[in-house]
N, C-alpha and C positions, 0 to 999 in steps of 0.2 A: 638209350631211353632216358628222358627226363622227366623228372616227377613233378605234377606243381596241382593247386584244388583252385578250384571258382572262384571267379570274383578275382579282385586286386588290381591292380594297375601297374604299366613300366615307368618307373620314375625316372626323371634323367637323373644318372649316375654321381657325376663330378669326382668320381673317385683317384683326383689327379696325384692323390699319397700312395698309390698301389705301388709305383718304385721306389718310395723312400725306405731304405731299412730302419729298422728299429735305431734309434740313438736311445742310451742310457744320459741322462740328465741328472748332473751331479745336484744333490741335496740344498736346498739354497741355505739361507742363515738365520731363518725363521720358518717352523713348520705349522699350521694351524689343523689340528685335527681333534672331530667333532665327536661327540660322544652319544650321537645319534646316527648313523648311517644306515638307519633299514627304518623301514616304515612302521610306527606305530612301537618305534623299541626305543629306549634309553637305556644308557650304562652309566654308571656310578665311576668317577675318578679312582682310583686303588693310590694317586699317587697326590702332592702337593705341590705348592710352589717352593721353588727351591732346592726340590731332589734332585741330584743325576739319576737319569736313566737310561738303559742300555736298546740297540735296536734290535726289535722282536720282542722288548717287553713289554709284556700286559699293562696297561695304562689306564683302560676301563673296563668293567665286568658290569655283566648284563645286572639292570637294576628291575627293568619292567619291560613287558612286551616279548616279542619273539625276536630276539636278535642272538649276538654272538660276539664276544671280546676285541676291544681295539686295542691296537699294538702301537709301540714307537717304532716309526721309521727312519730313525736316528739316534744319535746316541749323544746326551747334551743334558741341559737342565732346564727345568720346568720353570719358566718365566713366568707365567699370567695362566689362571682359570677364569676364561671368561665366557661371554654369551654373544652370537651373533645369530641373524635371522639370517634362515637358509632360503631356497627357492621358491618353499611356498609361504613365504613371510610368515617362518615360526619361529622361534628362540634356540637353538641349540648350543649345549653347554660346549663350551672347544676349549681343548689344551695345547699353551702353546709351550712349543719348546725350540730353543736355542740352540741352535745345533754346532756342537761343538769339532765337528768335522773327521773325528778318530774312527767312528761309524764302528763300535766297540760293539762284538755281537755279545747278546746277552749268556749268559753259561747254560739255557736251558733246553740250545738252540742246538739241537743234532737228528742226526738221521734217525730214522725207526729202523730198529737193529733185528728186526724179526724178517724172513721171507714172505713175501707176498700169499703163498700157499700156502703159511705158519698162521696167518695172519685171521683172526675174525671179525664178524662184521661190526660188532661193539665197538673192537680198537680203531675200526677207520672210522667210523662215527666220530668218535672221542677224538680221534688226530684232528680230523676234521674242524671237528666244532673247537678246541684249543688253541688252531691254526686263524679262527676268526674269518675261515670263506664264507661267502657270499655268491651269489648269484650277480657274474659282472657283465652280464647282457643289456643289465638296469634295473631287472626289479628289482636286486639286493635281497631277494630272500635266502636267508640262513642256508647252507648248503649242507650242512648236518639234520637239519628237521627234513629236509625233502627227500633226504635217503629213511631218515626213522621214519617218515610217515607211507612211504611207497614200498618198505621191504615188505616180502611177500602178495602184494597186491599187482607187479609188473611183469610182464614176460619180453618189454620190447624196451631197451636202451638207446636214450638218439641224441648226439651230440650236437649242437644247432653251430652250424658254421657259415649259415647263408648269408650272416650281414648283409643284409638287405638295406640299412636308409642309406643315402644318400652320403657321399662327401666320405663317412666312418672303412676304413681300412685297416684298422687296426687286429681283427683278427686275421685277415688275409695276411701280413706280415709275418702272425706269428707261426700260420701254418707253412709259412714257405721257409723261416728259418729256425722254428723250433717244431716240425710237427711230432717229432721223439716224446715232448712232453704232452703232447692234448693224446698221444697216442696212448704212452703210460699213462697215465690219468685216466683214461676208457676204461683201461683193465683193471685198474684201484677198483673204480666201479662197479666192473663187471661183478669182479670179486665180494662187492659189499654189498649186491643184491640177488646174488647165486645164478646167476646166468650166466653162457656159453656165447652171446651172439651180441652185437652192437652195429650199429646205423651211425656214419659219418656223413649229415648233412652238408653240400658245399653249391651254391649257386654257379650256374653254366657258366658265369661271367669271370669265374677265378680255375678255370683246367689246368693253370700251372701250378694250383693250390693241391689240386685232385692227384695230380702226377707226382708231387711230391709225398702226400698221405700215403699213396700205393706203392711207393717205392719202400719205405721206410715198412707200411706194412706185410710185403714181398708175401709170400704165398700163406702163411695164414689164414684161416677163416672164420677167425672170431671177430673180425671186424672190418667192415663192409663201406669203401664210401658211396656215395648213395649221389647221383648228379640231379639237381633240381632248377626248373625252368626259373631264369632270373625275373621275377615279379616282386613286387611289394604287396604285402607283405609277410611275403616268405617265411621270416623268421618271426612270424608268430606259433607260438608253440599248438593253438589248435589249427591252422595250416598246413603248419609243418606234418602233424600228426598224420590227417586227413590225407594230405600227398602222399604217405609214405604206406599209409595202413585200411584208407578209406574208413578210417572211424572218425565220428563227429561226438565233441565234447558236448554234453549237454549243458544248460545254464545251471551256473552253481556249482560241478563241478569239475574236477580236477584232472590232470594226466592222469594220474592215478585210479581213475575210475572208468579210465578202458585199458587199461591194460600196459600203459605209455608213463617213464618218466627221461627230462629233458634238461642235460646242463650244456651250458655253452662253452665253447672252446678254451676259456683264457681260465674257465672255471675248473676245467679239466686239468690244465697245465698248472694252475694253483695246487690243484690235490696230489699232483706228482711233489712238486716242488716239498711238500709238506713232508711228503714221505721220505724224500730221498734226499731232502738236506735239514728237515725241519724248521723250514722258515715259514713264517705266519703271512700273512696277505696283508704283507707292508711296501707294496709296489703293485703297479697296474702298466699297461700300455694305453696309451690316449693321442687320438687323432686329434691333430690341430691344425686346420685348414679353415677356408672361404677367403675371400677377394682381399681383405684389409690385412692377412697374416703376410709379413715378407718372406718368409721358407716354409710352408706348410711342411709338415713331419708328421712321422709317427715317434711316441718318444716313451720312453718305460719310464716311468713319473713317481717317486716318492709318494704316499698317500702323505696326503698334510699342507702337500704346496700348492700354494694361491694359481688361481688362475692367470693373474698378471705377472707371475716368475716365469710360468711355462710358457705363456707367451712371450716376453721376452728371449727365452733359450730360443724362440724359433725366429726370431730377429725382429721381433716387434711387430708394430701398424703402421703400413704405409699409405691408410687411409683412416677418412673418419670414421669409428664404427656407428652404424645405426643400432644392432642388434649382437648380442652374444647368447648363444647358445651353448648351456652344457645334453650333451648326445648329440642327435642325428637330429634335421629339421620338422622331420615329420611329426614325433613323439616326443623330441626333443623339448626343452623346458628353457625359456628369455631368460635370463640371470640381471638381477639388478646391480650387483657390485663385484666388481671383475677381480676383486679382493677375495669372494668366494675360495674356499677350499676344495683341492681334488680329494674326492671318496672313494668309496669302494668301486660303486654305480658308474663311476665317470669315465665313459666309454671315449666321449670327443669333446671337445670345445673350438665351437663354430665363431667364424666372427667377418659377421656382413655389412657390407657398406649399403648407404640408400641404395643405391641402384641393382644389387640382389633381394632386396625384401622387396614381395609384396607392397602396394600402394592399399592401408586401408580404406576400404569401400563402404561411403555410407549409407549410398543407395542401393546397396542391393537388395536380391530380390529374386525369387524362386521364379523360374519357367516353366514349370516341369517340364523338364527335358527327359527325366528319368536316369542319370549318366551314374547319379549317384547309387540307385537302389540297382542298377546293371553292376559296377564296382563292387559292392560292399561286399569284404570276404564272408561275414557273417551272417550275409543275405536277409537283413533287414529291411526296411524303409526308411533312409535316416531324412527324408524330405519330410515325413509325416513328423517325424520325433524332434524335429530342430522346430515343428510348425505349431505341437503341440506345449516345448521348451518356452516359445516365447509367447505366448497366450496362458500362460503359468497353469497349464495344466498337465501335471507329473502324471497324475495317476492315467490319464488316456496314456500317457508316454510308456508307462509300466506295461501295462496291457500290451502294448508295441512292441515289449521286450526290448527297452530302453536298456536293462542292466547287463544284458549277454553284449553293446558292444565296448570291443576292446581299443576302442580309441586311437584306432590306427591313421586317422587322417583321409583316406582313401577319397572319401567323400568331397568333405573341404576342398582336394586336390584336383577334384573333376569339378567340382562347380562352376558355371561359366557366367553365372550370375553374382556369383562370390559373396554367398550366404557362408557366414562362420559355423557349418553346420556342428562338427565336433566340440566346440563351446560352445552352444546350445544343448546339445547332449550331456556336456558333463555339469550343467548347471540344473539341469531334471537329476542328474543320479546324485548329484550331492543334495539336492531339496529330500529323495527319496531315502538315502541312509541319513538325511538331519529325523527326519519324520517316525522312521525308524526307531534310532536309537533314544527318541524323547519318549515313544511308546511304551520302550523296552523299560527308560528311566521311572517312568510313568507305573507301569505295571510292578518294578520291584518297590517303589515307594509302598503301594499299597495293600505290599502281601502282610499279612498279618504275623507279628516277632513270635516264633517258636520258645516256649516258657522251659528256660533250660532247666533239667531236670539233675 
């Protein structure tokens, strides 16, 4: 039996890194790592120019926002505190450092000396959140606030292993040669939210991923992998839920509000890694494919190094690029400077010649065909909402429940009239949280100052 919900579409694959093994990619001689890597968070430098620092040491602590500490992933001295714009042309502060090659672990850097069944839920929290995980699917959300804000609210554990876009292999690598750690990493889990039972999402399209999982977990039954019809997009967390439980998330909120919380694979093998050597999430695996890479790879990447080092390890461009992507193409994000740093979030970095991108279209133009509102996993109308996007009319869009979608492409990718449906959508929701949040400013402007007594 395979699991899958309504709506979505089969994307062609391209997943031609599913044989590559992982390569470790020695540290280059310059690391740029940014002092914002989650949304809406900044960290404050702990360190200056001109320190040594060791690898796994703390280099930024949270200043503002919901984030969680960045680590050196090397060991070297602090050359320049500077600022570069990231993908969505905003400033973030970046430390760089020098790397002086000795890869000297910090003394703070050891295993958690307690058993797992010694162990309670506070302390995985705290390892957690000191180890600096994230959430590396892409959202980047803090990986300690999603266990404090779901304990006791969940009965149902589900590890998302369905890599679903396109080209991204990178967690299919890790389940075929490290599934010991996403396995321990479940039961960290398991154990930090008092549950007995866990869901190991894997798309039909990886059963030598499945075979490995089930070996590794031999007859136990605390954890189950779970085989799901390969669709895009899959690995969306209200999808994934939906297939696996038949409950639908309503707008607004969260796993956690039917009974479901959801880390992904690499996020899992991060919380192991924390525990059983104490090392912070100062390495990632990143898919580096499309047409213009001369050895597509999958490669486990220092956080810090530029996207033109790692492309380079994989033998350069054998074409022009038209376009670079950091993620997968669907959800994925254009990068203007290939100088950009790998972060937490940085699952793949794509890189397409003219002749794999799209031909922007200026003429297009809706048929209604209906292909679009057939697809949508969210079962919207995103024809009416790109229609009312570009007649600048948010509020009809709202009412269409413009803000439950999750921007999965789906739409954009059936279109045969090749309306940019998804950026039209996200130009209503950022008009409708600008609109918002001036209301909001609006409204505390004019509360009247409490006469402190």
């Amino acid at each position: 039996m395979t699991y899958t919900f309504r709506g979505g579409t089969h994307v062609a694959e391209h997943k031609n890194t599913r044989n590559s093994p992982i390569e470790k990619m020695p540290a280059p001689a310059e690391l740029h790592i940014p002092m914002s890597q989650h949304i809406g968070a900044h960290c404050a430098p702990t360190v200056k120019v001109g320190d040594r620092v060791l690898r796994g040491q703390i280099i930024g602590e949270i200043e503002s926002g919901l984030g969680c500490p960045v680590h050196s992933s090397v060991s070297g001295t602090v050359k320049a505190i500077t600022s570069y714009n990231n993908a969505q042309a905003q400033p973030v502060k970046t430390i760089v450092i020098e790397n002086d090659g000795e890869y000297e672990l910090h003394p703070d850097i050891k295993p958690f000396d307690k058993k797992l069944t010694e162990t309670t839920t506070e302390e995985i929290i705290e390892i957690v959140k000191k180890a600096g995980i994230s959430g590396m699917g892409g959202a980047s959300f803090p990986t300690y606030a999603k266990i404090s804000s779901a304990i006791g609210k969940v009965d149902k554990l589900i590890i998302n292993c369905a890599e679903c876009e396109p080209f991204i292999t990178a967690n299919h690598r890790l389940m075929l040669e490290r599934p010991a750690e996403i396995i321990n990493g479940t039961k960290i889990l398991l154990k930090a939210f008092g549950l007995r039972e866990a869901d190991i999402a894997v798309e039909d399209n990886k059963l030598d991923a499945v075979d490995k999982l089930e070996e590794k977990i031999g007859d136990s039954k605390m954890i189950k992998v779970k085989v799901m019809k390969t669709k895009y997009p899959q690995g969306d967390e209200r999808q994934l839920i939906y297939a696996l439980t038949g409950k639908e998330i309503p707008q607004g909120k969260l796993p956690a509000d039917v009974g479901c919380v959801i880390f992904n694979a690499e996020t899992c093998a991060s919380v192991y890694r924390a525990f059983s050597q104490g090392l912070p999430l100062i390495e990632r695996i990143v898919t580096v494919a499309g047409d213009c890479v001369v050895t597509p790879k999958n490669v486990l990447v220092p956080i810090g190094t530029t996207f033109k080092d790692l492309i380079d390890f994989c033998g350069g461009l054998k074409k022009e690029p038209k376009k670079i992507i950091s993620g997968g193409p669907m959800m994925g994000f254009a990068q203007w400077d290939i100088n950009s740093p790998v972060i937490k979030g940085t699952s793949a970095i794509l890189v397409f010649s003219e002749a794999m991108c799209p031909e922007d279209k200026q003429d297009y133009a809706c048929i209604r065909c209906g292909r679009c509102v057939k697809n949508c996993p969210m079962h919207l109308m995103p024809n009416y909402l790109a229609m009312f996007s570009q007649k600048g009319k948010y509020e009809d869009a709202e009412k269409y429940d413009v803000m439950s979608c999750v921007e999965c492409g789906t739409c954009s990718y059936n279109c045969p009239g090749h309306v940019p449906i998804v950026q039209y959508i996200r130009v209503s929701k950022g008009a409708l949280r600008a609109k918002k949040a001036a209301e909001s400013a609006k409204a505390a402007s004019n509360m009247p100052d409490i006469e402190k007594k």
